[in-house]
MARBA-539247 format. One line per field, with one value per residue: residue in three letters; residue number from 1; x, y, z of N, C-alpha, C in turn. Coordinates in Angstrom, 1 decimal. Example, Ala and Ser with C-alpha at 12.3 -4.5 7.8 and 13.67 -1.06 7.14 Angstrom:
BEGIN
aa: ala, ser
i: 1, 2
nx: 13.2, 12.8
ny: -5.7, -2.2
nz: 7.8, 7.1
cax: 12.3, 13.7
cay: -4.5, -1.1
caz: 7.8, 7.1
cx: 13.2, 12.9
cy: -3.3, 0.0
cz: 7.8, 7.9
END
This chain:
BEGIN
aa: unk, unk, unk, unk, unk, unk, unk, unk, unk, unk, unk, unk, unk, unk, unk, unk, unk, unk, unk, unk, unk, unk, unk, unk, unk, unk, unk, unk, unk, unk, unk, unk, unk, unk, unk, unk, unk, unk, unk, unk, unk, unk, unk, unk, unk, unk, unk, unk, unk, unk, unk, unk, unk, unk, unk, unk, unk, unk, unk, unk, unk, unk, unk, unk, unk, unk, unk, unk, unk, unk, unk, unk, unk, unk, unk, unk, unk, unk, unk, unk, unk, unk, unk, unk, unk, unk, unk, unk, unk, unk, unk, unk, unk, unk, unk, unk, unk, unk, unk, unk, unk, unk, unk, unk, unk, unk, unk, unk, unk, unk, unk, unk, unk, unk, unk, unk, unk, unk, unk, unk, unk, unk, unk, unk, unk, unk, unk, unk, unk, unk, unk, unk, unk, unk, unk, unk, unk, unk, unk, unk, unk, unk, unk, unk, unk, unk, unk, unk, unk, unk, unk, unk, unk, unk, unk, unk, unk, unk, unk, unk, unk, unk, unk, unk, unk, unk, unk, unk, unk, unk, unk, unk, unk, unk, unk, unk, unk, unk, unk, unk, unk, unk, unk, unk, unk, unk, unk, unk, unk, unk, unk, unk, unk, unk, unk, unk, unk, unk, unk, unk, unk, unk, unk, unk, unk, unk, unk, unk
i: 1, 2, 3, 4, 5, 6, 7, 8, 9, 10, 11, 12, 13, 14, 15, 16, 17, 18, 19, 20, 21, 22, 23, 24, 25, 26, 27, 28, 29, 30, 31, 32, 33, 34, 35, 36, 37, 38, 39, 40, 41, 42, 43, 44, 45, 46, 47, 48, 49, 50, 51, 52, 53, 54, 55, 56, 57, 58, 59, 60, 61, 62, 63, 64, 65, 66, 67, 68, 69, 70, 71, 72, 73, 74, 75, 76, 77, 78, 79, 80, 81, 82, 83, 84, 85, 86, 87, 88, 89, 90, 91, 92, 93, 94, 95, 96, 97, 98, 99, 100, 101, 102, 103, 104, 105, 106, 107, 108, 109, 110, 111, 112, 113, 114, 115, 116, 117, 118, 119, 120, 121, 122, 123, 124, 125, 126, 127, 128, 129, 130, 131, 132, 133, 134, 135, 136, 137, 138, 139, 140, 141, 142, 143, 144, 145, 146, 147, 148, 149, 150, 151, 152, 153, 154, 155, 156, 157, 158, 159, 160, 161, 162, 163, 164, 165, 166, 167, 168, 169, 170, 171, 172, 173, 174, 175, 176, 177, 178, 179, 180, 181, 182, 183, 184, 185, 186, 187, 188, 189, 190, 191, 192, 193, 194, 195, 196, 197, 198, 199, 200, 201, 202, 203, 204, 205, 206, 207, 208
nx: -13.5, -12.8, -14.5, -15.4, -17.0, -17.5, -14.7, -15.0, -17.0, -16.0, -14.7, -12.2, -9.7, -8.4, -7.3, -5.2, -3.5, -3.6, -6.0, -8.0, -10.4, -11.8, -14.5, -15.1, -14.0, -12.7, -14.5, -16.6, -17.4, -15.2, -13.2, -12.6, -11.7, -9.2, -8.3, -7.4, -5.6, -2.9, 0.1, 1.9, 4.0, 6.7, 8.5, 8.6, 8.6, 8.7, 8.0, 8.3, 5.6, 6.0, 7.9, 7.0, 4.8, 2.0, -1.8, -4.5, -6.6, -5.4, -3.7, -4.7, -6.0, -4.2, -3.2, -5.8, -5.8, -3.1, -4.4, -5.7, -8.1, -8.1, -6.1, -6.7, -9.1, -8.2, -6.4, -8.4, -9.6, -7.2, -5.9, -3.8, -2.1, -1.3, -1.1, 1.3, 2.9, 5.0, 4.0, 4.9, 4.3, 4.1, 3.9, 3.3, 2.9, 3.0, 4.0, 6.3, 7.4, 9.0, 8.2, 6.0, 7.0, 7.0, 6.9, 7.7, 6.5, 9.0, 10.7, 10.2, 7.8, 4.7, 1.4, 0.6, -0.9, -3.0, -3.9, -6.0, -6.2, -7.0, -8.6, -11.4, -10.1, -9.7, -7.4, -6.3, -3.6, -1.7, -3.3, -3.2, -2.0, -2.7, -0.9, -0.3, 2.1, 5.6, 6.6, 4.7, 3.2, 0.5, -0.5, -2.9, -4.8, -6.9, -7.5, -7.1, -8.8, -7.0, -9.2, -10.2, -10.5, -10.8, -9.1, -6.9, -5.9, -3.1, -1.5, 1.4, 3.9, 6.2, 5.4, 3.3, 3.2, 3.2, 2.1, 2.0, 1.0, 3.0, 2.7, 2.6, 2.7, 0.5, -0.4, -1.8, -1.1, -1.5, 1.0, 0.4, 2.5, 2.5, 5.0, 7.9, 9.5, 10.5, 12.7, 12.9, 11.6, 12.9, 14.6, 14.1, 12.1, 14.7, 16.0, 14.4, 14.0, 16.8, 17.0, 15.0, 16.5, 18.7, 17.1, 16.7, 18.7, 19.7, 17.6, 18.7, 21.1, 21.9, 23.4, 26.6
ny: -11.6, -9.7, -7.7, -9.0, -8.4, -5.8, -4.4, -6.0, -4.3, -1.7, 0.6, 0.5, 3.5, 5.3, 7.9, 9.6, 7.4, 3.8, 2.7, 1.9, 2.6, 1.3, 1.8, 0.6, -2.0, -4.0, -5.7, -3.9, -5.5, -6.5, -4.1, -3.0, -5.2, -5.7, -2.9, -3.2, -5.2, -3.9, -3.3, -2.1, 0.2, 2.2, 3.5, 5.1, 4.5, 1.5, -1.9, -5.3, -7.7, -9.7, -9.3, -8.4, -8.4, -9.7, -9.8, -12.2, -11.5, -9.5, -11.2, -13.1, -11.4, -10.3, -12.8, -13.5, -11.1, -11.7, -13.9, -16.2, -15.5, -12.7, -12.4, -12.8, -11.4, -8.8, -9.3, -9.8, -7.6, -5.5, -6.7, -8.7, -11.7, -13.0, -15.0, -16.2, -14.8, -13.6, -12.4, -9.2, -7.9, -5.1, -3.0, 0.2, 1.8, 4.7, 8.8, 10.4, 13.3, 13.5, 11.3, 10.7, 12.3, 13.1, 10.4, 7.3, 4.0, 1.0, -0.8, -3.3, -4.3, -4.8, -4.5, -2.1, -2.4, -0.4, -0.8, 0.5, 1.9, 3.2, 4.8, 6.9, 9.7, 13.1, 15.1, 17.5, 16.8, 14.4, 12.6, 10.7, 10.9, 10.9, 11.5, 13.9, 14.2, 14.3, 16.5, 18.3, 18.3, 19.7, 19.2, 16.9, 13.8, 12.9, 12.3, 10.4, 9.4, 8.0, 6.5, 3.7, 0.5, 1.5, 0.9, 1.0, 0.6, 0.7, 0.0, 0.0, 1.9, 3.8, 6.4, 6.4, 8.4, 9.5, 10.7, 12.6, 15.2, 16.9, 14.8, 14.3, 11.6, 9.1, 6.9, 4.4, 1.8, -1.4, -2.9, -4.2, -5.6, -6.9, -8.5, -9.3, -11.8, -14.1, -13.0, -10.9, -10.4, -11.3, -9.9, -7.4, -7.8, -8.1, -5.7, -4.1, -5.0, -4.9, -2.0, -1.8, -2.8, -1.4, 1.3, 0.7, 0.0, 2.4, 4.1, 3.3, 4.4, 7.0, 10.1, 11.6
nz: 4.3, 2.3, 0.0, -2.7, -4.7, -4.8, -5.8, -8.3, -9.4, -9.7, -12.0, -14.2, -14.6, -17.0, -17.1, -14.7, -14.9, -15.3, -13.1, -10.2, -7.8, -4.7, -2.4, 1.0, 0.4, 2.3, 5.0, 6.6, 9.4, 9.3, 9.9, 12.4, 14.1, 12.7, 13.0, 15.2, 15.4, 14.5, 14.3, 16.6, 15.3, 16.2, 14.1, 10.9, 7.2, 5.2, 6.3, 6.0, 5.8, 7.6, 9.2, 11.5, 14.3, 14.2, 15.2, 14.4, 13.2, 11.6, 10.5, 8.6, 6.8, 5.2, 4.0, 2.6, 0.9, -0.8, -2.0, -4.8, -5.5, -5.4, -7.0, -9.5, -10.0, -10.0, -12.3, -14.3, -14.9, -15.2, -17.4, -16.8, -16.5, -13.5, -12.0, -12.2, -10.9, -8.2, -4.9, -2.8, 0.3, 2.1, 5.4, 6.4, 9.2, 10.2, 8.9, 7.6, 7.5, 5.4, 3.7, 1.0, -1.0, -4.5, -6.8, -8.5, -8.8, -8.8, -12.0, -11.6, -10.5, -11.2, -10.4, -8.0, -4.9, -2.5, 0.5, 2.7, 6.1, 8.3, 10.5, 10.3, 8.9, 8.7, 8.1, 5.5, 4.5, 3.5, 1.7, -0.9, -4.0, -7.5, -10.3, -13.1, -14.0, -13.0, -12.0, -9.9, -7.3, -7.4, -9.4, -9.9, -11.2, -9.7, -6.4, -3.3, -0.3, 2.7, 4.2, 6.4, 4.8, 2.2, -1.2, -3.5, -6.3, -9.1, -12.2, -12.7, -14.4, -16.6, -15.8, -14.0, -11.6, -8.6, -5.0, -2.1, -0.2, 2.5, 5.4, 8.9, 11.2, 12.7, 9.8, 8.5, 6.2, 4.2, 1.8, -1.1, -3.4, -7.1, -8.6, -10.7, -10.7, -8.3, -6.9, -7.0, -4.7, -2.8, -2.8, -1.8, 0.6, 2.0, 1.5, 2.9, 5.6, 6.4, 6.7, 8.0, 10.6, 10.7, 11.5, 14.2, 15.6, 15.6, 17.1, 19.0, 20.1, 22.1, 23.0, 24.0
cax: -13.3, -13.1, -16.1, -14.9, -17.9, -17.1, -13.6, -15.3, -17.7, -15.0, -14.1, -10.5, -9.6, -7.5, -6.1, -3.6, -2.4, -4.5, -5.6, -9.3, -10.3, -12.8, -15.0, -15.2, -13.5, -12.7, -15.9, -17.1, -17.5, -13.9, -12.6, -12.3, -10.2, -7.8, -7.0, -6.7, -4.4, -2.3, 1.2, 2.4, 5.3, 6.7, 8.9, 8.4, 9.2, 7.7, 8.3, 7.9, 4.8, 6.9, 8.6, 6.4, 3.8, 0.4, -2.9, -5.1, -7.3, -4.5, -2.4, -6.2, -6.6, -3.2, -3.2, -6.9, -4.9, -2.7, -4.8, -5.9, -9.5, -8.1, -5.1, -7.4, -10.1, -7.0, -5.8, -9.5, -9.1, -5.6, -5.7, -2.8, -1.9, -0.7, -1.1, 2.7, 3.8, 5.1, 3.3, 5.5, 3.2, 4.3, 3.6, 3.8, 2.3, 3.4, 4.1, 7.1, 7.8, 10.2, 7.1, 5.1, 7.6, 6.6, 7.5, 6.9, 7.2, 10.4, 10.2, 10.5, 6.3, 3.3, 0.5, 0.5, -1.9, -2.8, -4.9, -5.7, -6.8, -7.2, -10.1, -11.8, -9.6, -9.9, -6.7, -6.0, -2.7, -1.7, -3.8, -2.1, -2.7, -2.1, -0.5, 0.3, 3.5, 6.7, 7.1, 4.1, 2.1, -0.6, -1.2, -3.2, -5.8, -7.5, -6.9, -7.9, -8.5, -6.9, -9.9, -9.7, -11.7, -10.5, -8.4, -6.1, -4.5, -2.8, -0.5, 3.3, 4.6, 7.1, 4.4, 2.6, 3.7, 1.7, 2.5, 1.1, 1.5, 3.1, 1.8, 3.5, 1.8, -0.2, -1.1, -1.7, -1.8, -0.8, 1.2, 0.6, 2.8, 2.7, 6.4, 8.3, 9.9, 10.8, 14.3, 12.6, 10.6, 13.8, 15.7, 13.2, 12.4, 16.3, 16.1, 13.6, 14.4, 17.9, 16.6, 14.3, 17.1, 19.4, 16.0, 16.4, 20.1, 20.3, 17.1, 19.0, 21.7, 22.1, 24.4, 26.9
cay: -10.3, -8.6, -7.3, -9.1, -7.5, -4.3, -4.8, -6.4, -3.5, -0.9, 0.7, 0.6, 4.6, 5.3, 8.7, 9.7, 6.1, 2.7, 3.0, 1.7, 2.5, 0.3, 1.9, -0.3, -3.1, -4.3, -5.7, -3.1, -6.0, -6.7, -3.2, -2.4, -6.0, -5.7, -2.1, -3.5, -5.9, -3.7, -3.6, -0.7, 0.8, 3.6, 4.8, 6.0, 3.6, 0.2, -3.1, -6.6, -7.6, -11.2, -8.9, -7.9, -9.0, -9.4, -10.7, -13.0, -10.3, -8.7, -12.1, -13.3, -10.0, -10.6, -14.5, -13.2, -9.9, -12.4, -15.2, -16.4, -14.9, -11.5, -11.4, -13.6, -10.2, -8.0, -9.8, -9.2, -6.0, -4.9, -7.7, -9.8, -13.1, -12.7, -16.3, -16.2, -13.5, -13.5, -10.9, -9.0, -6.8, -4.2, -2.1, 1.5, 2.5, 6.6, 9.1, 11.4, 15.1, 13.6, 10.8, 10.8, 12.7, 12.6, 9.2, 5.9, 2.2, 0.6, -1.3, -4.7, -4.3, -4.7, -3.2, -1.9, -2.1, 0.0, -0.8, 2.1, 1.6, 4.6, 5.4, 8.4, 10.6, 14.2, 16.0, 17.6, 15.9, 12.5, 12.0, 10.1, 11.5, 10.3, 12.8, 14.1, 14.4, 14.0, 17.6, 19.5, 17.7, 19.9, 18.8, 15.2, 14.0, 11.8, 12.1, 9.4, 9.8, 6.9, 5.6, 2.4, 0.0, 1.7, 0.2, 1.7, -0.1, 1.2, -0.5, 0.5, 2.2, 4.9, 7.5, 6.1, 9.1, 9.3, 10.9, 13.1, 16.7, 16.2, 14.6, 13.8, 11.2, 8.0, 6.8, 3.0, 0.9, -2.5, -2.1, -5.4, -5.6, -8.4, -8.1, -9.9, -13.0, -14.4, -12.6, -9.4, -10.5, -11.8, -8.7, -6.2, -8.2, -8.4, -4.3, -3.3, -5.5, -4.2, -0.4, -1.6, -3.0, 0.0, 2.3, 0.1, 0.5, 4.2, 4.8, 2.8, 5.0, 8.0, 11.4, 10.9
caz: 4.8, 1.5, -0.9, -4.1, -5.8, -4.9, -6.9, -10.1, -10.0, -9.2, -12.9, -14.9, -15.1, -17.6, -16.5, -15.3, -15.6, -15.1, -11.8, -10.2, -6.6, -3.8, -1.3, 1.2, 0.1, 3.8, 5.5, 7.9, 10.5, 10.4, 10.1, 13.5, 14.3, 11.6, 13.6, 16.6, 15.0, 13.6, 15.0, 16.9, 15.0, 16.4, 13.6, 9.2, 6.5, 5.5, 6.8, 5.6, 6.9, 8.0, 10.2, 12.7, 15.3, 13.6, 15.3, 13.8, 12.2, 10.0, 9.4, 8.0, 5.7, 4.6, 3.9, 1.5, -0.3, -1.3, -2.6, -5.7, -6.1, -5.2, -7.8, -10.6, -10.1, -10.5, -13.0, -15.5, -14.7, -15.7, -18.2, -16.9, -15.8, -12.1, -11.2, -12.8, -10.5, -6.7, -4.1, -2.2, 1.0, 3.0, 6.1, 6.8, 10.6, 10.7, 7.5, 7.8, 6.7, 4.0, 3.3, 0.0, -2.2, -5.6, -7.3, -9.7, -8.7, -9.7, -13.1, -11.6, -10.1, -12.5, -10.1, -7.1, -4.1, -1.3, 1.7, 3.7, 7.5, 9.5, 11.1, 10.5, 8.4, 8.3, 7.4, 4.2, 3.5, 3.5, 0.9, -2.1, -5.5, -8.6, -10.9, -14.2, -14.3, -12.5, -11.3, -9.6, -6.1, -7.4, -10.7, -9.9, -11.8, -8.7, -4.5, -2.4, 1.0, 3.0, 5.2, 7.1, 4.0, 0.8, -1.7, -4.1, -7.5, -10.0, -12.9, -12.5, -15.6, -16.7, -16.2, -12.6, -10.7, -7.5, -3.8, -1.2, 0.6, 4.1, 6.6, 10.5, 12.2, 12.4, 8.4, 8.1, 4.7, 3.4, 0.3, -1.6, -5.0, -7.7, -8.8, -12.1, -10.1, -6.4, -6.8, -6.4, -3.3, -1.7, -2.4, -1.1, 2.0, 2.8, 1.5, 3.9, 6.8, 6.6, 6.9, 10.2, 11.7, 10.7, 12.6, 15.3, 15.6, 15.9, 17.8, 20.7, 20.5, 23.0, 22.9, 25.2
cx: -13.3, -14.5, -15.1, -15.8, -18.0, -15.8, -14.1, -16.2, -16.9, -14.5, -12.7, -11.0, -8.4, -6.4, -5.9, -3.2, -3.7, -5.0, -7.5, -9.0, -11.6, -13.2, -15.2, -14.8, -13.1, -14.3, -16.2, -17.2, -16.0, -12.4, -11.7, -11.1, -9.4, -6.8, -6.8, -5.7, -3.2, -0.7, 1.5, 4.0, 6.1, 7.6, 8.3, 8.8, 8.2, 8.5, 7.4, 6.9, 5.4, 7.3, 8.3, 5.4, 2.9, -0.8, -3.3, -5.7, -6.2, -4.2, -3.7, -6.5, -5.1, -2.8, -4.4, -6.3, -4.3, -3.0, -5.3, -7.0, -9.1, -7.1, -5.6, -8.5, -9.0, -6.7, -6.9, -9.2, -8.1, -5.3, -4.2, -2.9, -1.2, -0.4, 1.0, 3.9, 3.5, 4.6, 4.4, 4.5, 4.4, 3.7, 3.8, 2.5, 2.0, 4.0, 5.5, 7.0, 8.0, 8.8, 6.0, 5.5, 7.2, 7.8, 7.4, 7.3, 8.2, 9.2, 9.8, 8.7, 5.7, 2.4, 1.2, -0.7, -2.2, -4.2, -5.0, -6.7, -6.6, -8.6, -10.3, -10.7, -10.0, -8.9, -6.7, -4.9, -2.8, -2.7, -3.4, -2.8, -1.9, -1.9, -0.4, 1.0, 4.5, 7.3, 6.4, 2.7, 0.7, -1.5, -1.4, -4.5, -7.1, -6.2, -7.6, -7.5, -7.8, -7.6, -9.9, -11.0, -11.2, -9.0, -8.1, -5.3, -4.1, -2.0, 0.8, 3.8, 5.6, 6.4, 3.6, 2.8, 2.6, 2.7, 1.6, 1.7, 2.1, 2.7, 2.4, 2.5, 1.4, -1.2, -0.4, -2.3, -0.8, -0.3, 1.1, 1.1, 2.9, 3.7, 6.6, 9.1, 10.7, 12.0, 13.8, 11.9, 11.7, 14.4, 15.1, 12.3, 13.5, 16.3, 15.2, 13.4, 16.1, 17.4, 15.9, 15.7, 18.1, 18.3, 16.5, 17.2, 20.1, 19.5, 17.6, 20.2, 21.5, 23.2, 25.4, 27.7
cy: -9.2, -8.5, -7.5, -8.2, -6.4, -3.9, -5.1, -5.4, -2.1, -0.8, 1.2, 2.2, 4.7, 6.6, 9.2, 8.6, 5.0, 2.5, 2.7, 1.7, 1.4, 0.9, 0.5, -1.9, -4.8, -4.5, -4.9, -3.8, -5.9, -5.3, -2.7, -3.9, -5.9, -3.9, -2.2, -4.4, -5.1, -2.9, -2.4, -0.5, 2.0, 4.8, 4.3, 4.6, 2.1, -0.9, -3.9, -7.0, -9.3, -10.6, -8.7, -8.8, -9.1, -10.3, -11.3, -12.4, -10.1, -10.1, -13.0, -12.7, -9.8, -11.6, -14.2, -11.7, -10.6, -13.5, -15.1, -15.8, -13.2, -10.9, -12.3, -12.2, -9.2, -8.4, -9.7, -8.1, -4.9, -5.6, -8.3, -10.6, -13.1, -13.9, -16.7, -15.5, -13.0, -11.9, -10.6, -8.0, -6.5, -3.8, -1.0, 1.9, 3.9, 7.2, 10.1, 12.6, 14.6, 12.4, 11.6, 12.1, 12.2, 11.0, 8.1, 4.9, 1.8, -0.3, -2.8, -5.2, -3.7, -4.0, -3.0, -2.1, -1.5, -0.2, 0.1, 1.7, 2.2, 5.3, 6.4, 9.7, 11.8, 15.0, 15.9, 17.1, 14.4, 12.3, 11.8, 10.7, 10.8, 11.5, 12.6, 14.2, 14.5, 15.6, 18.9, 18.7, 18.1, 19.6, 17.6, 15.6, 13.6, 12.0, 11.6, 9.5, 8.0, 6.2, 4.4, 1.9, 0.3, 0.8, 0.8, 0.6, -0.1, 0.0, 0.6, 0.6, 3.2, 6.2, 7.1, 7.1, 9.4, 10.2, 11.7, 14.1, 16.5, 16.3, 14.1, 12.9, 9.6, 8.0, 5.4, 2.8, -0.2, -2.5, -3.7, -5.3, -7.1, -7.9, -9.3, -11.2, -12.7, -13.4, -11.0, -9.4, -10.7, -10.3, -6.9, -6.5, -8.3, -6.4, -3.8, -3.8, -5.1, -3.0, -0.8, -2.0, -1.9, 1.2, 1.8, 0.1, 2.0, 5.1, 4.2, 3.8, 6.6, 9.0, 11.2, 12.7
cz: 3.7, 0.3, -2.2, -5.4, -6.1, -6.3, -8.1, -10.4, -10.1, -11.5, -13.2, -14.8, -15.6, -17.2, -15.5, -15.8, -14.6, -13.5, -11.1, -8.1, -5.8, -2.8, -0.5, 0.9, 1.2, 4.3, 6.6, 9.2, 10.7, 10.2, 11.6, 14.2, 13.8, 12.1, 14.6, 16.8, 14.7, 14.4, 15.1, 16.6, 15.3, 15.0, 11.9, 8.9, 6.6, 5.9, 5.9, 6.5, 8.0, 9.2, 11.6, 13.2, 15.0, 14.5, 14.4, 12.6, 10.7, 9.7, 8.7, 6.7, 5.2, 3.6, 2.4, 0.5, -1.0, -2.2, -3.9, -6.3, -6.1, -7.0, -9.5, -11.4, -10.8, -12.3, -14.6, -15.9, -15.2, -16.5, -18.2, -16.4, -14.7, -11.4, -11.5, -11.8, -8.8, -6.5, -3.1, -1.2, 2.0, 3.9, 6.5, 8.0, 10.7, 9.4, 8.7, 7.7, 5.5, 3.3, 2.1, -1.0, -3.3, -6.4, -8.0, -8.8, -9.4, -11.0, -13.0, -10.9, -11.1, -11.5, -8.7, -6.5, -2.8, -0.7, 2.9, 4.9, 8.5, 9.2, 11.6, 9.9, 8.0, 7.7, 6.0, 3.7, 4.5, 2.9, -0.9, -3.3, -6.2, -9.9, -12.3, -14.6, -13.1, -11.0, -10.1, -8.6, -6.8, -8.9, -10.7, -10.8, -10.6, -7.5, -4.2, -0.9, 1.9, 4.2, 5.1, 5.5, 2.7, 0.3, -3.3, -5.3, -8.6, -10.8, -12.4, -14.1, -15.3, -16.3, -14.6, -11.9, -9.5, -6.2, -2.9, -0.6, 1.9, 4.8, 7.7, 11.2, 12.0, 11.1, 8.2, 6.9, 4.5, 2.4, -0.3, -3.5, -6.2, -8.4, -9.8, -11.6, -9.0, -6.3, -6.5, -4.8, -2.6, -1.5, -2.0, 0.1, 2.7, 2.9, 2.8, 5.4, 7.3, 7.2, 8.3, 11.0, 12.4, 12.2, 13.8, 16.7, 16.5, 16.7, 19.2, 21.1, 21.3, 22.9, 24.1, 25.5
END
């Protein structure tokens, strides 16, 4: 399902901060299953992708983000050894208002990865930038649009600052992170399956 070649021919950019993008990365054939797979969330925030309902398609294009030829490519690329270092993936369905505040990766993730899968993007926000600095949306060096196929992966440093203008609405991506050991993977699957259940909680409740 994915264009490895795309990836090894995809160049390192150094600024803002280490960061290489993938047209296409997703095989055009199986674009359109992986969004028909792709689990109706109604509300903000990411989920563990463990958590939810996945067809065959996505838990396929999940199972290969994950695997060894993907984080081996990576791994030339950003010159580290990743085979050392658990993947933690996410899901985010819908963007908020408060969504894509300026921000860095914690310290405990080496890269990041975003898989972006929405079909046919036109608006001007919701699209993630990668910035210069800490304080000013409009000072990016690089904006990537999030069409269904692209692929997004930066290193995580002190300096990564990245986010997006607001956007309300339906904005799918995979977030796949290689993180510093299992202890991080446990405690940000328990973090973010807490918070859905909290959502899940409060959207049942009623005004009385």
């Amino acid at each position: 399902m994915l264009n490895l070649d795309a990836l090894e021919g995809a160049p390192l950019v150094a600024q803002p901060f280490d960061h290489c993008i993938v047209s296409g990365f997703l095989a055009p054939a199986d674009v359109q299953a992986v969004l028909q797979d792709f689990p109706a969330v109604a509300k903000g925030g990411s989920f563990p992708l463990s958590s939810l309902p996945c067809g065959p398609a996505l838990t396929r294009l999940a199972e290969q983000l994950q695997g060894s030829q993907v984080a081996i490519a990576l791994g030339r690329k950003f010159g580290l050894d990743l085979s050392k270092h658990p993947t933690l993936m996410t899901l985010r369905a819908r963007s908020r208002a408060k969504d894509g505040r300026i921000h860095r990766d914690s310290d405990d993730k080496l890269l990041t990865a975003l898989l972006y899968l929405n079909d046919d993007w036109s608006d001007d926000n919701g699209r993630l930038r990668l910035l210069k600095g800490p304080a000013d949306i409009e000072d990016y060096a690089v904006e990537v649009e999030p069409q269904a196929g692209t692929l997004l992966v930066f290193r995580c440093t002190a300096r990564s600052w990245h986010g997006h203008k607001p956007y309300e609405g339906v904005r799918q991506v995979l977030q796949i992170n290689w993180v510093t050991d299992a202890a991080v993977v446990r405690r940000e699957q328990w973090r973010h399956g807490f918070s859905a259940r909290i959502k899940t909680l409060f959207s049942k409740v009623r005004p009385t």
